[in-house]
N, C-alpha and C positions, 0 to 999 in steps of 0.2 A: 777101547773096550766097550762090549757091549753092555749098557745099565744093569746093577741086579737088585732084583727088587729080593726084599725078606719085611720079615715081621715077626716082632719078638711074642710070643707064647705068654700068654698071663698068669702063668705057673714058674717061669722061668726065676730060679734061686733064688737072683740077683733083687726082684723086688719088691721083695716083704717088707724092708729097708728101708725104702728109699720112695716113697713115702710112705706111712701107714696112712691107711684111709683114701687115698688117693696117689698110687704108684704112678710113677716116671720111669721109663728106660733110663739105667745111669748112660751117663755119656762115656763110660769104657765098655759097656756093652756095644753100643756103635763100633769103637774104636775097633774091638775083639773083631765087629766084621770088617771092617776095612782092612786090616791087615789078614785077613782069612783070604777075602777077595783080592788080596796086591797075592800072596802066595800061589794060588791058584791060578789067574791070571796072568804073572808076569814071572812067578818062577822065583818069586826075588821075599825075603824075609825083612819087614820095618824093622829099623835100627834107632830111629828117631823119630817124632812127630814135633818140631820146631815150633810149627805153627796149627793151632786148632781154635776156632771158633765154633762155639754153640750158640745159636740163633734164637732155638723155638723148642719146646719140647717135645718128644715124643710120646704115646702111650701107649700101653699094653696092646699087642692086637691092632695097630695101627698100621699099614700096609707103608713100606717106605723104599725110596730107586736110590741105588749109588751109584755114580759116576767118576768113574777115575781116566786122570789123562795123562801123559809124561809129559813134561815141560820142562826145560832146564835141568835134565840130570836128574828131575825130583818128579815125585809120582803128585798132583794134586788131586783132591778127591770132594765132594761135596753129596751130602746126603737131603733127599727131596721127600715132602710131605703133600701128595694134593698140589701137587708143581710150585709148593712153598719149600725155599731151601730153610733146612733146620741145624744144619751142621756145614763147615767146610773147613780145610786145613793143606796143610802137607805133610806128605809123609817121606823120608831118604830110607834108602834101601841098600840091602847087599845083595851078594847071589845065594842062595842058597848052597849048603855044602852037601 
């Protein structure tokens, strides 16, 4: 799959919350895109994410590449900051109905 780059909006809901004074992307906003990008992509809807590590934070308006690859029947995916990885996991999947 070819990288996709996004970048979260500093208006976006999710964070008035999280922190006040100093917002962070939650780490399900990530997640919301990686399984957007596996649907799109691969046709296929996360059933699970087994495994997820968060690294580094992100911020508002911070320019960020996802990379997803299939490996062993599971989608793995890692998300990149400035070529610093800030996220990486796996994700299992179904087919879409």
């Amino acid at each position: 799959m070819t990288p996709t780059r996004f970048r979260i909006d500093a208006d976006h809901p999710a964070l008035p919350g999280h922190f006040p004074g100093r917002p962070v992307v939650p780490g399900v906003v990530l997640l919301d895109r990686v399984a957007a990008a596996i649907e799109r992509e691969f046709g296929a809807r996360v059933t699970a994410l087994p495994q997820v590590k968060f690294l580094a934070p992100l911020l508002p308006e911070q320019e960020a590449e996802l990379h997803i690859k299939e490996k062993d029947k599971k989608l793995h995916f890692s998300i990149f900051h400035n070529d610093a990885a800030i996220a990486s996991g796996v994700a299992e999947t179904e087919p879409q109905a």
